[in-house]
C-alpha positions in Angstrom: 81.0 57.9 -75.7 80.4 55.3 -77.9 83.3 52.1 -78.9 83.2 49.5 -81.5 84.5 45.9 -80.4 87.2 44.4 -82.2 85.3 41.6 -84.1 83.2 45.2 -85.6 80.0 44.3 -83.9 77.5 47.7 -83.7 79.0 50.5 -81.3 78.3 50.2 -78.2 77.2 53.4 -75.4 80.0 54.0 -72.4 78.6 55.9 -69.7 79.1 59.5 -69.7 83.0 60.1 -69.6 82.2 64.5 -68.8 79.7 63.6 -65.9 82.4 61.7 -64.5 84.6 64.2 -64.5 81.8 66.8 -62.7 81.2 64.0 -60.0 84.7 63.6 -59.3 85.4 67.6 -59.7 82.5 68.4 -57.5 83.2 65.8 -54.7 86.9 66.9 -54.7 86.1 70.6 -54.5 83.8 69.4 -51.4 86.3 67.5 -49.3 88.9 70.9 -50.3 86.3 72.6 -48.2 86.1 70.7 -45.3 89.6 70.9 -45.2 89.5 74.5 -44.6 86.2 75.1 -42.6 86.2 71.5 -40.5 89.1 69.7 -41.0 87.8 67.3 -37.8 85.0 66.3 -39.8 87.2 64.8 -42.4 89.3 63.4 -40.1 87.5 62.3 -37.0 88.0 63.9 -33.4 91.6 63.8 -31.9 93.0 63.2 -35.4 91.8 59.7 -35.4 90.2 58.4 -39.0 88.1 55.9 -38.2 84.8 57.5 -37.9 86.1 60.5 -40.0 83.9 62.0 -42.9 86.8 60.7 -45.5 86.6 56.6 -44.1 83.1 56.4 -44.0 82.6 57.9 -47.4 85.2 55.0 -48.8 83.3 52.9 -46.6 79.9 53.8 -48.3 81.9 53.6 -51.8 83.4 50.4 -51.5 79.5 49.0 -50.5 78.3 50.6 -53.7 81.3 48.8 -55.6 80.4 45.6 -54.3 76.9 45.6 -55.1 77.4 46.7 -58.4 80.4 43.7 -58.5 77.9 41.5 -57.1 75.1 42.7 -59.9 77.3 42.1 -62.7 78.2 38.8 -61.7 75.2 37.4 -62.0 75.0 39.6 -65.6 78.3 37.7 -66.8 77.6 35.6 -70.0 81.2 33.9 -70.3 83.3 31.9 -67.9 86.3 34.2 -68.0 84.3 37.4 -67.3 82.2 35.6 -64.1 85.9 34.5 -63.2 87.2 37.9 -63.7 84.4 39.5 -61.4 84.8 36.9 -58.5 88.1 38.0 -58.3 86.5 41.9 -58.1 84.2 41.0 -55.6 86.5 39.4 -53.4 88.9 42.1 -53.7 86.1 44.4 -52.9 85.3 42.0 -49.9 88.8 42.5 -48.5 88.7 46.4 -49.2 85.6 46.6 -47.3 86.7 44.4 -44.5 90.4 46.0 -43.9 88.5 49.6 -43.8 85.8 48.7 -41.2 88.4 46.1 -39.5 86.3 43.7 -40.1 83.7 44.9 -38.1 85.6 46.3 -35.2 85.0 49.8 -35.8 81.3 49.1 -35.9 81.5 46.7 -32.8 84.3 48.4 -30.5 85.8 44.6 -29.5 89.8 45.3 -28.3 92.6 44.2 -30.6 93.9 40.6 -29.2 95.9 37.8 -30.9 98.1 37.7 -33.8 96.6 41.3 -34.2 97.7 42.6 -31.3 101.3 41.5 -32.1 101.2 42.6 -36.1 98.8 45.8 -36.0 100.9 48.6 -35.8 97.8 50.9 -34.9 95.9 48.3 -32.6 93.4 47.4 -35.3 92.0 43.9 -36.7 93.2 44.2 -40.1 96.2 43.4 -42.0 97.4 46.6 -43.9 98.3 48.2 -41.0 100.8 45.3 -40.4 104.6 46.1 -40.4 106.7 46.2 -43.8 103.6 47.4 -45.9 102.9 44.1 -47.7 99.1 44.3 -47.1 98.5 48.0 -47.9 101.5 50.2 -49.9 102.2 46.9 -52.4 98.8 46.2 -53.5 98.0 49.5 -53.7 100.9 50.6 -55.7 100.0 47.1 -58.1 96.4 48.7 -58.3 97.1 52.4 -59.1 99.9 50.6 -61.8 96.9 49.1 -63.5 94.3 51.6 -63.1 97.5 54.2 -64.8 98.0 51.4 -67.6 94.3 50.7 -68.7 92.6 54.8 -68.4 96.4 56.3 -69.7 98.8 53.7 -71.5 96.4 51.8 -73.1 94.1 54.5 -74.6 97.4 56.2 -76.0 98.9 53.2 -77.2 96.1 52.5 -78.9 95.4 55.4 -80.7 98.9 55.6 -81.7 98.6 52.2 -82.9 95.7 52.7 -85.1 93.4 51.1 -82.6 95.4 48.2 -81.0 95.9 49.1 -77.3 97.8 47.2 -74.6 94.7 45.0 -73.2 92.4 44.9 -76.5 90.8 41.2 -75.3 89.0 40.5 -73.7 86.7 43.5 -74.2 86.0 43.7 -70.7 89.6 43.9 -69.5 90.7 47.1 -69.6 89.0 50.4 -67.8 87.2 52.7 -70.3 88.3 57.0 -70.6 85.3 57.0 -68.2 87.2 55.8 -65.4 89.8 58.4 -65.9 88.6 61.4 -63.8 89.1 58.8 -60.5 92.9 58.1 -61.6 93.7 61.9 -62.0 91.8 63.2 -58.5 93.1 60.3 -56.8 97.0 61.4 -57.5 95.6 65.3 -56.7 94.7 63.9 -53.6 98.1 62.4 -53.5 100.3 65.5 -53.9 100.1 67.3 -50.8 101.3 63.6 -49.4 103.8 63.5 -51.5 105.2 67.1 -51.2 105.1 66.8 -47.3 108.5 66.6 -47.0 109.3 70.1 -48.3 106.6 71.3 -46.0 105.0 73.3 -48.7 101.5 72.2 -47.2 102.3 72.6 -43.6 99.9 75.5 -43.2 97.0 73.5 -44.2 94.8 71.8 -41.0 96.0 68.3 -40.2 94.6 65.5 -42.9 95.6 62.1 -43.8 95.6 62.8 -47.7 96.6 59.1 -48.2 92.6 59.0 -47.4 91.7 62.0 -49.9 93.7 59.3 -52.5 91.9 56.6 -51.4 88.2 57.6 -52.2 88.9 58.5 -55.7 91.0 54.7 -55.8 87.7 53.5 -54.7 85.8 55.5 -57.2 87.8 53.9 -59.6 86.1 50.6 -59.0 82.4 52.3 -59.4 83.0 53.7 -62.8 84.8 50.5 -64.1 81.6 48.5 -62.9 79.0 51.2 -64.3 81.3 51.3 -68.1 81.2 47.3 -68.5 77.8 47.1 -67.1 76.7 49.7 -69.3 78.8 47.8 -72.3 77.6 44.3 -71.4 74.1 44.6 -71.1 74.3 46.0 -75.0 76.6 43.0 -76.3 73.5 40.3 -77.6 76.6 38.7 -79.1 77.8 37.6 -75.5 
């Protein structure tokens, strides 16, 4: 996949939009499995998460995510791009800590202070804190973007003639490569969402908020390999 920037410097090389789509494919197809031959193994034992096939896979994810965050950072060539990948990072940082609680699902230590009064699951973290402030908000403002920039945008732009919704700067909006994550993450997403007419009731028990929640995180890998793949063509800066 290949993109010319707006000022009609040489095209540039995106990574590889189809292999994408066979990663995310494959790795859905997988957890579908487990679903029906070990369910537990996606899950954890006695339908706890924590050390669940599906956690520490968005564990191991969001760790990529931030190294490649971290990598880029020091790649940036303008103020507003380093600016824009701080904020990344320490989003990443946050991801990373409210997965592993902060260490206390490596480390075992009980819940106590504010924690134990605001946790609704006993955890160190915030997003499992009453009202959904720290979890269904920001996540609802993140799937809103990543819809906007791998959907809207590409289909505003081609009807348009080539002006999209986020045009500048380049680095702004998510590539077509990063739209395999956006699509398996809602597929993850429907059985959730259909719960309430008990269409998936047969299946074994899985938190398919988690299922959703890889291919969110996935997101952040693909956007990172497309501008890193982008920048390191741009001798322009």
């Amino acid at each position: 996949m290949t993109m010319r920037d707006d000022a009609g410097h040489a095209p540039v090389k995106d990574i590889s939009a189809a292999a994408v789509w066979i990663v995310c494919g494959l790795l859905f197809a997988a957890l579908l499995g487990f679903v029906w031959f070990n369910p537990e193994a996606l899950a954890g034992a006695a339908r706890t998460t924590e050390q669940g096939l599906l956690e520490q896979t968005q564990n191991l994810v969001l760790a990529i995510s931030l190294a490649l965050g971290a990598e880029l950072l020091f790649r940036a060539d303008t103020r507003m791009l380093r600016a824009w990948l701080v904020v990344i990072v320490l989003g990443l940082v946050y991801l990373l800590g409210e997965e592993i609680s902060w260490g206390q699902h490596i480390f075992n230590w009980e819940t106590g202070g504010i924690f134990a009064n605001i946790n609704d699951q006993g955890e160190t973290n915030f997003h499992n804190s009453e009202g959904g402030w720290l979890d269904q908000k920001p996540r609802a403002l993140l799937l809103l973007g990543m819809i906007l920039g791998t959907i809207v945008h590409p289909l505003v732009k081609h009807f348009r003639k080539g002006r999209g919704l986020f045009d500048n700067p380049w680095w702004l909006a998510p590539t077509l490569a990063s739209l395999a994550p956006v699509v398996f993450s809602q597929l993850g997403a429907l059985p959730k969402r259909m719960d309430e007419l008990s269409i998936f009731a047969w299946l074994p028990y899985v938190r398919w908020s988690e299922v959703e929640e890889v291919f969110i995180y996935i997101f952040f890998i693909t956007y990172l390999l497309s501008l890193r793949a982008r920048l390191v063509q741009r001798p322009w800066g």
